[in-house]
C-alpha positions in Angstrom: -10.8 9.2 24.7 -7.6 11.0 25.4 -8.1 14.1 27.9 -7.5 17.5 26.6 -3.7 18.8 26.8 -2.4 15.0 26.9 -0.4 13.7 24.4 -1.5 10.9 22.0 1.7 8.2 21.6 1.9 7.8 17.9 -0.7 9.7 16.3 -0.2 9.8 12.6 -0.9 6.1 13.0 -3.2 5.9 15.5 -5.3 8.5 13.0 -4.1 6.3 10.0 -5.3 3.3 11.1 -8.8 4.7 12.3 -9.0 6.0 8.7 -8.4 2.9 7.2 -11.1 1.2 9.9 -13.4 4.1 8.8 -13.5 3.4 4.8 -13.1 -0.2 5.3 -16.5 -0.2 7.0 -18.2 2.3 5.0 -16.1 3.3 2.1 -14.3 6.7 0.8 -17.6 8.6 1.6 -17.7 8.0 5.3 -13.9 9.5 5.6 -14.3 12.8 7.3 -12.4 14.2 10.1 -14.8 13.4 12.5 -15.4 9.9 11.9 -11.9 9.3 12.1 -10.8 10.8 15.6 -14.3 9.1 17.1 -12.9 5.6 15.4 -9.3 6.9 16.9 -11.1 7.4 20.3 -9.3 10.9 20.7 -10.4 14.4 20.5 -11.8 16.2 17.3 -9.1 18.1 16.6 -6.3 15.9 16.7 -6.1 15.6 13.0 -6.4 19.1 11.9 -3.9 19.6 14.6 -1.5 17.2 13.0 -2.7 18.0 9.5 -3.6 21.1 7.5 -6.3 19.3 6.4 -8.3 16.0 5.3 -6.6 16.0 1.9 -3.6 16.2 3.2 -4.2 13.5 5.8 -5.6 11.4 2.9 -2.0 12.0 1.2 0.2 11.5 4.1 -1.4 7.8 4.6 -1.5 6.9 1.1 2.4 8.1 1.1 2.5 6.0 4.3 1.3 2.6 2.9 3.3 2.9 0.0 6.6 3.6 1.8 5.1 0.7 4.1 4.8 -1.7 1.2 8.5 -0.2 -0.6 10.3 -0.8 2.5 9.0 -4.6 2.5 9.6 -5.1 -1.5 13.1 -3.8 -0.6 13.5 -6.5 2.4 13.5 -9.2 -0.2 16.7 -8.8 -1.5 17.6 -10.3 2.3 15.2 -13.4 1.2 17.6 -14.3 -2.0 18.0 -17.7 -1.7 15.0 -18.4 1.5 12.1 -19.6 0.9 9.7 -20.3 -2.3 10.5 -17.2 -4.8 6.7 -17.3 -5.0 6.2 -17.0 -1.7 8.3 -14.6 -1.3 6.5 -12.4 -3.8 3.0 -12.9 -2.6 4.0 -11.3 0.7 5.4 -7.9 -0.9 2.3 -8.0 -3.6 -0.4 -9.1 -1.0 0.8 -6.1 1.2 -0.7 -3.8 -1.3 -4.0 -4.8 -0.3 -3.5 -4.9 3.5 -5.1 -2.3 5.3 -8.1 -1.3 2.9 -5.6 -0.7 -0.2 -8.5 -0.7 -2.6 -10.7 1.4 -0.6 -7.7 3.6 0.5 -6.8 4.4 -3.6 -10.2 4.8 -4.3 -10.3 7.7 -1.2 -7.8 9.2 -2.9 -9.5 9.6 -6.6 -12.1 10.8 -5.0 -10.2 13.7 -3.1 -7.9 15.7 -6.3 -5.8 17.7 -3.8 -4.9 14.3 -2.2 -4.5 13.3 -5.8 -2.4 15.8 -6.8 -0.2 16.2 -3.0 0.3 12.3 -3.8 1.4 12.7 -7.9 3.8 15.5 -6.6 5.7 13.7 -3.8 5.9 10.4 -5.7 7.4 12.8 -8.9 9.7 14.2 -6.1 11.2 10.4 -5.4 8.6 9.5 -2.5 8.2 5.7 -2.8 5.6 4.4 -4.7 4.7 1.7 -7.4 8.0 2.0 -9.1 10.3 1.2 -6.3 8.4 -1.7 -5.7 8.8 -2.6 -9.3 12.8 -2.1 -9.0 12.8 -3.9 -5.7 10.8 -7.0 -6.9 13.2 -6.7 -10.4 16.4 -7.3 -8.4 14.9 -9.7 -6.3 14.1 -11.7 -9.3 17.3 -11.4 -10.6 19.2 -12.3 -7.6 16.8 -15.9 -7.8 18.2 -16.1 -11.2 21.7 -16.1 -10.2 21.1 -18.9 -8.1 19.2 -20.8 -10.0 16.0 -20.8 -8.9 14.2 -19.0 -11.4 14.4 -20.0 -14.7 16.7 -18.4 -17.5 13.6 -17.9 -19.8 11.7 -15.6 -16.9 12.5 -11.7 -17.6 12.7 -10.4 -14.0 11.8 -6.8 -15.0 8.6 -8.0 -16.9 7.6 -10.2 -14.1 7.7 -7.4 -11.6 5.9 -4.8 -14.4 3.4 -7.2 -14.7 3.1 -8.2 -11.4 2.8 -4.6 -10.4 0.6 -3.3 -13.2 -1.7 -5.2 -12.0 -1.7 -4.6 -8.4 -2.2 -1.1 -9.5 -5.2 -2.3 -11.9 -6.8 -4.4 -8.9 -6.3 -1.2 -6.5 -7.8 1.0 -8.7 -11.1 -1.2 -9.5 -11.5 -2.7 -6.2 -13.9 -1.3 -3.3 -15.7 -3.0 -0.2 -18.2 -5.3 -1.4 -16.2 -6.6 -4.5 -14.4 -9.9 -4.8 -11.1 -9.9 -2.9 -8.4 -9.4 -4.9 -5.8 -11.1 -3.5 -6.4 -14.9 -5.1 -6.2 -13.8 -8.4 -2.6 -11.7 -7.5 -1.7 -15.4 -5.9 -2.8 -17.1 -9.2 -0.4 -14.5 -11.3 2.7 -15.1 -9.6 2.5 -18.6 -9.8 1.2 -18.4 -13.9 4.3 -15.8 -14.0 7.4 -18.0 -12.3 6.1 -21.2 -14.2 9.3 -22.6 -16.8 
């Protein structure tokens, strides 16, 4: 545990990561502020010194794994061309489910000021489902322009789809339910076939 009056290197994550430990283990119920700075190993305060509060530390890491998961949709337009387009997808669409996505979207239905701090930033141009949509769109397109991805394939529709249902498996998922991540596998391949 960190003394008192030292600093803590990187503490949004070191917090956000003990969060996503904490609901992983025992879902959206076991997230208080407490259970995450004794996961975190540092002292009780530390989040509601960084925070003004558990629903808006709630916010700030869903914000965080969706600017996470944006930032690496984006990245493929550097993969045009590299790779299997499949591939290529799986890793941005997988993402969403890496560090206790499911549980993490459930924690924040079950909080509405996280909820509603969440709605408000992504309204306000935070990224969020829809620039992953536009990223894996002009990915798609660029695949096109090569060649690799058939004529008949609607890039925008593929990445609505694709998604959609991200968003749909996030929202319906929880610890102790089947892992989504096959059946997202088994969609982009049913989605890039001629």
């Amino acid at each position: 545990m960190s003394p008192r009056g030292v600093a803590t290197p990187d503490v949004r994550e070191r917090l956000f990561a003990a969060a996503e430990r904490v609901v992983d283990k025992g879902g959206p119920g076991a997230l208080t502020s407490r259970a995450v700075t004794t996961e975190a190993g540092c002292a009780k305060g530390l989040l509601h010194a960084h925070f003004a509060g558990l629903d808006d530390f709630v916010a700030e890491l869903c914000l965080d794994r969706f600017a996470r998961t944006a930032a690496k949709a984006r990245a493929l337009s550097g993969l045009v061309g590299q790779g299997t387009v499949a591939r290529n997808l799986d890793a941005v669409v997988l993402a969403l489910f890496d560090s206790g996505g499911p549980a993490l979207s459930g924690l924040a239905l079950t909080r509405p000021a996280a909820a509603r701090r969440i709605r408000e930033a992504l309204e306000g141009g935070a990224p969020g489902f829809a620039a992953i949509q536009e990223a894996v769109t002009g990915y798609l397109a660029g695949e096109q322009k090569l060649g690799r991805l058939a004529e008949a394939v609607d890039p925008h529709t593929v990445a609505l789809a694709l998604v959609g249902t991200a968003h749909h498996l996030l929202m319906t998922s929880w610890p102790g339910t089947p892992d989504p991540r096959p059946a997202m596998t088994r969609l982009v391949a049913a989605l890039l076939r001629d």
